[in-house]
C-alpha positions as semicolon CSV with decimal commas, in nm:
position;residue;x (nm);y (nm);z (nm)
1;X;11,576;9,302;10,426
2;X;11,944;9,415;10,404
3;X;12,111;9,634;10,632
4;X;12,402;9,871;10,432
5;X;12,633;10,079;10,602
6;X;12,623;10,454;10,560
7;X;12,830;10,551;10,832
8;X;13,179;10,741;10,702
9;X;13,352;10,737;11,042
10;X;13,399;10,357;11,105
11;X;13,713;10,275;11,239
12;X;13,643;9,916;11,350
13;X;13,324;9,760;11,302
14;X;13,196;9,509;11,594
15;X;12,867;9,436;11,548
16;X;12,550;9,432;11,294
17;X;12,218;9,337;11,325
18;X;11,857;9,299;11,224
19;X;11,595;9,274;11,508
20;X;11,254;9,302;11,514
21;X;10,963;9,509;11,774
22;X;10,861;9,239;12,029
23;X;10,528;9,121;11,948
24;X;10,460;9,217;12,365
25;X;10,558;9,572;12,362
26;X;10,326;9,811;12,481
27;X;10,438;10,141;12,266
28;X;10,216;10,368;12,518
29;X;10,344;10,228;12,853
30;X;10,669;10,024;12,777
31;X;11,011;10,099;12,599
32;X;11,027;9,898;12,290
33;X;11,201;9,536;12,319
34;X;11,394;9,458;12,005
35;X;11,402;9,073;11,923
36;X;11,776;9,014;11,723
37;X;11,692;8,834;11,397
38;X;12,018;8,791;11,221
39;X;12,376;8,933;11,316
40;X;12,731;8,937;11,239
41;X;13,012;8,990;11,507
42;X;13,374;9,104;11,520
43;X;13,575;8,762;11,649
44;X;13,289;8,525;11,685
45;X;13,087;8,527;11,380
46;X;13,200;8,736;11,105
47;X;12,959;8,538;10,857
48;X;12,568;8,610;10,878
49;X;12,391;8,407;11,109
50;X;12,074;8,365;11,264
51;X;12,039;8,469;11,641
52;X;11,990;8,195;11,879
53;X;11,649;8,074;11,933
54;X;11,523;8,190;11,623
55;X;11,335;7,883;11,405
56;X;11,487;7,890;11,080
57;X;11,201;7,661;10,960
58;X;10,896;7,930;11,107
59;X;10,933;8,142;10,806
60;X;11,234;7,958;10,601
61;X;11,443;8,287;10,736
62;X;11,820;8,253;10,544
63;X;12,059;8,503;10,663
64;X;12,329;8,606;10,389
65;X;12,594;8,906;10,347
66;X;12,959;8,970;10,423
67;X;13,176;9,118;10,635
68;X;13,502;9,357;10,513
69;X;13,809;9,363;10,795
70;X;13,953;9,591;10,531
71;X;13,712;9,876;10,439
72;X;13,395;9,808;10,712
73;X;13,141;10,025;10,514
74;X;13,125;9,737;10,264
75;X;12,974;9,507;10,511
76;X;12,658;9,462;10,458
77;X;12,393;9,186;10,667
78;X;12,037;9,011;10,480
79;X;11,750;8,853;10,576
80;X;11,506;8,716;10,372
81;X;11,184;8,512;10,438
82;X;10,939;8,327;10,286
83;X;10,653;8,517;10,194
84;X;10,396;8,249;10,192
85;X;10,486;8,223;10,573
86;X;10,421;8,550;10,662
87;X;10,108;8,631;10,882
88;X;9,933;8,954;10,984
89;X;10,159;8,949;11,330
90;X;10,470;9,019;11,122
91;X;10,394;9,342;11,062
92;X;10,635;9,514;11,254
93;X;10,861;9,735;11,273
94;X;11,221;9,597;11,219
95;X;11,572;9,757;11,219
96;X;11,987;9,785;11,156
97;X;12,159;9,785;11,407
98;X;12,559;9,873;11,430
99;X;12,803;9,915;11,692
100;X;13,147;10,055;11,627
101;X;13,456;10,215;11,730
102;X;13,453;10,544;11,561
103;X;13,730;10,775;11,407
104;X;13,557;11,083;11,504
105;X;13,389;11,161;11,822
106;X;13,042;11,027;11,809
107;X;12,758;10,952;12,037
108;X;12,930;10,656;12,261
109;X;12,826;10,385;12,477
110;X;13,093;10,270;12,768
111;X;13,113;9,836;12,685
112;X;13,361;9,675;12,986
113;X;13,480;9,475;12,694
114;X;13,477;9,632;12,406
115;X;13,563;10,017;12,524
116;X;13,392;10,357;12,411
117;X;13,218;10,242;12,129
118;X;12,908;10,441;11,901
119;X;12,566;10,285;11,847
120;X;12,326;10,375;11,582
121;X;11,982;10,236;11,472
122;X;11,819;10,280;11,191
123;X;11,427;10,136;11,166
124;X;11,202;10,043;10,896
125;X;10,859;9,967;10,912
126;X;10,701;9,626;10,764
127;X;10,331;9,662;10,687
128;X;10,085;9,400;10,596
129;X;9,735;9,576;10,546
130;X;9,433;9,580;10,270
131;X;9,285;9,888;10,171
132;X;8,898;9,859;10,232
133;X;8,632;9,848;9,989
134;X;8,251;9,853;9,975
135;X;8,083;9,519;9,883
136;X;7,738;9,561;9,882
137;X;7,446;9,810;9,967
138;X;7,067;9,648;10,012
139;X;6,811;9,842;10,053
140;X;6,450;9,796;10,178
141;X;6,139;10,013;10,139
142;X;5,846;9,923;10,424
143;X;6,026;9,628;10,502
144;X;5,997;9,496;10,120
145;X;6,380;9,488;9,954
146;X;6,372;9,728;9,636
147;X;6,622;9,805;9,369
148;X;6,737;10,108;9,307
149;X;7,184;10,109;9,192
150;X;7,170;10,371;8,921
151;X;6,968;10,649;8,808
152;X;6,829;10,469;8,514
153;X;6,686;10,210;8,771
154;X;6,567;10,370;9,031
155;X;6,274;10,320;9,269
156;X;6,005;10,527;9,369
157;X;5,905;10,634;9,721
158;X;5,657;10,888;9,895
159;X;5,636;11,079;10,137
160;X;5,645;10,895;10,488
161;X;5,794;10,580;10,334
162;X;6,061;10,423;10,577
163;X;6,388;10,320;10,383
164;X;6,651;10,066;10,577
165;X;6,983;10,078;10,363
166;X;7,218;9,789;10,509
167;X;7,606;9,839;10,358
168;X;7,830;9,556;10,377
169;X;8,239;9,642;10,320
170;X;8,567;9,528;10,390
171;X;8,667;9,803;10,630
172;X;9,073;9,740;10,624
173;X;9,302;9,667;10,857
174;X;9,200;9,873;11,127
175;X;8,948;9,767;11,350
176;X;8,840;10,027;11,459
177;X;8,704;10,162;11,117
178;X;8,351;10,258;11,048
179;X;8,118;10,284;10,764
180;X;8,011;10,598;10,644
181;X;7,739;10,767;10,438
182;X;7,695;11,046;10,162
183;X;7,330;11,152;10,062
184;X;7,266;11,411;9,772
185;X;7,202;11,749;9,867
186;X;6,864;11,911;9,919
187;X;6,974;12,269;9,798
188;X;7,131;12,118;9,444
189;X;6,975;12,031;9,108
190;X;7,212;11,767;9,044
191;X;7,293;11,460;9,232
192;X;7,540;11,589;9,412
193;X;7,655;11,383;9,722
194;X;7,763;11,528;10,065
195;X;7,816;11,427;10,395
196;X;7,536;11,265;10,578
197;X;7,577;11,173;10,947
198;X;7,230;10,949;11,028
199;X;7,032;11,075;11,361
200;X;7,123;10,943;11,682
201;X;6,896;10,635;11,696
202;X;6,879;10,588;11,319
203;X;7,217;10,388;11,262
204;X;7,386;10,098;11,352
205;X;7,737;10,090;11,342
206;X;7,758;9,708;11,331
207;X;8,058;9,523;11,458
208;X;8,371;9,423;11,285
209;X;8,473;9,051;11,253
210;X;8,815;8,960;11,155
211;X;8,842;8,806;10,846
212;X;9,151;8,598;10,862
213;X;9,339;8,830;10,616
214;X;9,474;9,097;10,801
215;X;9,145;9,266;10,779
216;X;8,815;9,299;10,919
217;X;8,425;9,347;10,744
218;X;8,176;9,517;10,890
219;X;7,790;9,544;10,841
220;X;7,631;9,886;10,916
221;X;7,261;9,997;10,849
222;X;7,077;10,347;10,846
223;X;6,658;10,364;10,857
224;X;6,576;10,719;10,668
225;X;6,224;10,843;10,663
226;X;6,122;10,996;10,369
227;X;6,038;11,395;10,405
228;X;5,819;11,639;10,230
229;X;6,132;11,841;10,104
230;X;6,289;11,529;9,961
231;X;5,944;11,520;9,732
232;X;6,028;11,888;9,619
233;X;6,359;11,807;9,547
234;X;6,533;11,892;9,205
235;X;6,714;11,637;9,179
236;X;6,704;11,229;9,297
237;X;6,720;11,132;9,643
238;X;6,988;10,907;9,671
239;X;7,270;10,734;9,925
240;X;7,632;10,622;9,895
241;X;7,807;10,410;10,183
242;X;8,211;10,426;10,171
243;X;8,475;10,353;10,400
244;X;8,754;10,603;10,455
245;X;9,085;10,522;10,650
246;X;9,435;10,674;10,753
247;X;9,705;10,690;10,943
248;X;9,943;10,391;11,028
249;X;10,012;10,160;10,805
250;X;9,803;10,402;10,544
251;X;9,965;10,707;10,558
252;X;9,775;10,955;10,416
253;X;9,406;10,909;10,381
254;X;9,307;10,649;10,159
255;X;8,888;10,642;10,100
256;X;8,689;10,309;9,906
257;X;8,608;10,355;9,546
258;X;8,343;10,262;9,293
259;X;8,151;10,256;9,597
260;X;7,753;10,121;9,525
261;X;7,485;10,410;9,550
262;X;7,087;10,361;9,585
263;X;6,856;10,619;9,364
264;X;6,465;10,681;9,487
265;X;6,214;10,962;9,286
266;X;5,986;11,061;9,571
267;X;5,636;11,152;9,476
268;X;5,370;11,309;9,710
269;X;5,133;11,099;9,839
270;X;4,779;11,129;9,727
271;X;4,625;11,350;9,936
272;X;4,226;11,402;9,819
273;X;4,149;11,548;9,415
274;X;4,278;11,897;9,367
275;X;4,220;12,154;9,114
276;X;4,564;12,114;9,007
277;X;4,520;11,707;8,985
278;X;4,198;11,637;8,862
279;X;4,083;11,613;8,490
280;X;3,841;11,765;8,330
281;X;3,639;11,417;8,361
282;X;3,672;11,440;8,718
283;X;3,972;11,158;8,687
284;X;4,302;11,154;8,869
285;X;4,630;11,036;8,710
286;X;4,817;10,925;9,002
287;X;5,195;10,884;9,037
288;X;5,217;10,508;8,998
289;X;4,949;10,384;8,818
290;X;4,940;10,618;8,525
291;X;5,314;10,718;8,475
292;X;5,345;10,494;8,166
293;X;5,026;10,608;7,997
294;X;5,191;10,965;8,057
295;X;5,533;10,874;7,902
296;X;5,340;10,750;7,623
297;X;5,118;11,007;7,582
298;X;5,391;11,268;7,548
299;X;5,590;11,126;7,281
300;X;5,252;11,021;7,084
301;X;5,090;11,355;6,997
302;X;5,141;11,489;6,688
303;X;5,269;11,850;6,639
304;X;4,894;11,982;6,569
305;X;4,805;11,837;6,915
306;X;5,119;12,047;7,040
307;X;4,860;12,314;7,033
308;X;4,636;12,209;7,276
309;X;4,901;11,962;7,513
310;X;5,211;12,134;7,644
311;X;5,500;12,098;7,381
312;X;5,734;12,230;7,677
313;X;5,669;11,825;7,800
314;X;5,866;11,665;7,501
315;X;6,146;11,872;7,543
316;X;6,177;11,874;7,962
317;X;6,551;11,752;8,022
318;X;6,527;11,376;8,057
319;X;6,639;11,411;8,500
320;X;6,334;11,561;8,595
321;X;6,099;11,307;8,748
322;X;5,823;11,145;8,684
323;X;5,611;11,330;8,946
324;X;5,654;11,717;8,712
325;X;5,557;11,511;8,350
326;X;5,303;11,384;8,580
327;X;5,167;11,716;8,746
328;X;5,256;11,930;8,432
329;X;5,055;11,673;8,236
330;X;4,755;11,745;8,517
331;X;4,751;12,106;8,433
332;X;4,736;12,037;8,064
333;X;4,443;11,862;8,080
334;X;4,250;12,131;8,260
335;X;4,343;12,361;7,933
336;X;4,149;12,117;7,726
């Protein structure tokens, strides 16, 4: 840290300082206590040293600048300290401190030894914080655990299936941070995600334990029941947990990336044979059992066979489910 001096109107310098927020201060229901760090004085010290009571050895603190009888805005006051010594407690706010006799009229404090003198501050702000990030998302379906990270390896789920999605993340700095959760919308062909707050009941926030790195983790889990509009969905059903923070030490809002997301095709369950699901033979190709005989058998006919089996199959866009090849191969078979 170094402390220059801006002022212009500096007609004899007395005093300059670094001090740090007391660790104690209440901001809401106490004035702030400064703690003096390092100093300099006008006819006791005019080299940099550190306050009394202040343990050099705690943080190998050095003080170091110089002080200028002749032209006082080249004094100039540092502190330095080691950084492998610094904990999550020293981020505080610090400051410069000077206290002059000015040339010009000023804002002035009466001293009973030292006269009308001005005193001006000027604080910085020392911040030790992580940024949080999502670790891991597990998900299980009925109680069994099931993949499902990407669209290319996704599960499958019906109707009525119960789906517990437990998200594990390094939430910051900020305790009081919570996980959150993005599902793809109902209303969009494409996977889409937007907000998704989880039923009262249906969530667990989880609690966040420090981790001994000026940050905390937390565990938080959602149960989602699977609903007859997600099977007539046009797209995947799928989740994203994230953590999003702001304000002090952040700033502006700062949200986790390359966050982990969970992909599930929901089918229908079976529900009795249908005119619409039942082959000429009076057999039923079901969602599960059958849906690699179908991929196969759409890629195997011939063109001549295009005749008879829907060629509109082959060239379907490769997002649509398994469910349509599987219904739309259904119908075809009735044609036969």
């Amino acid at each position: 840290m170094i402390c220059n001096i801006t002022e212009t109107d500096i007609k004899t310098l007395h005093n300059i300082e670094i001090g740090q927020v007391s660790s104690t201060t209440n901001a809401e229901k106490d004035p702030i206590q400064w703690k003096t760090l390092a100093e300099m004085e006008l006819g006791q010290t005019e080299s940099p040293t550190l306050s009394p009571g202040i343990n050099a050895s705690a943080k190998n603190y050095v003080a170091g600048g110089s002080w200028d009888l002749t032209t006082p805005a080249n004094t100039y006051l540092t502190l330095s300290m080691s950084i492998e010594k610094l904990v999550c407690d020293d981020a505080r706010a610090y400051r410069c401190s000077l206290l002059y006799e000015s040339s010009t009229k000023g804002t002035v404090i009466e001293s009973p030894t030292k006269g009308t003198l001005v005193s001006t501050d000027m604080n910085a702000t020392f911040s030790a914080f992580v940024k949080p990030q999502v670790t891991s998302l597990n998900v299980k379906k009925n109680g069994f655990k099931v993949q499902g990270g990407s669209p290319s390896d996704m599960t499958t789920a019906e109707v009525g299936d119960e789906l517990e999605l437990t998200c594990k993340a390094n939430i910051g700095s900020l305790q009081g941070t919570i996980i959150r959760w993005h599902r793809t919308s109902e209303t969009s062909q494409n996977d889409d995600f937007i907000g998704y707050q989880p039923p009262q009941g249906t969530f667990d926030e989880g609690t966040a334990v420090s981790d001994n790195q000026c940050g905390y983790t937390r565990v938080a889990s959602i149960k989602y029941n699977v609903t007859a509009a997600d099977a007539n969905r046009d797209n995947n059903l799928a989740f994203e947990c994230y953590v999003t923070v702001s304000g002090d030490p952040y700033g502006n809002t700062y949200t986790s990336k390359n966050n982990p997301r969970f992909y599930t095709d929901v089918t229908k369950p079976d529900g009795g044979t249908t005119s619409s699901n039942t082959l000429a033979a009076g057999n039923k190709i079901t969602s599960e059992q059958n849906a690699g005989f179908v991929n196969s058998m759409l890629f195997s006919f011939d063109l001549n066979s295009c005749l008879i089996f829907n060629c509109s199959l082959v060239s379907m866009p490769s997002r649509r489910s398994k469910r349509q090849f599987i219904q739309m191969a259904n119908e075809s078979f009735l044609e036969l």
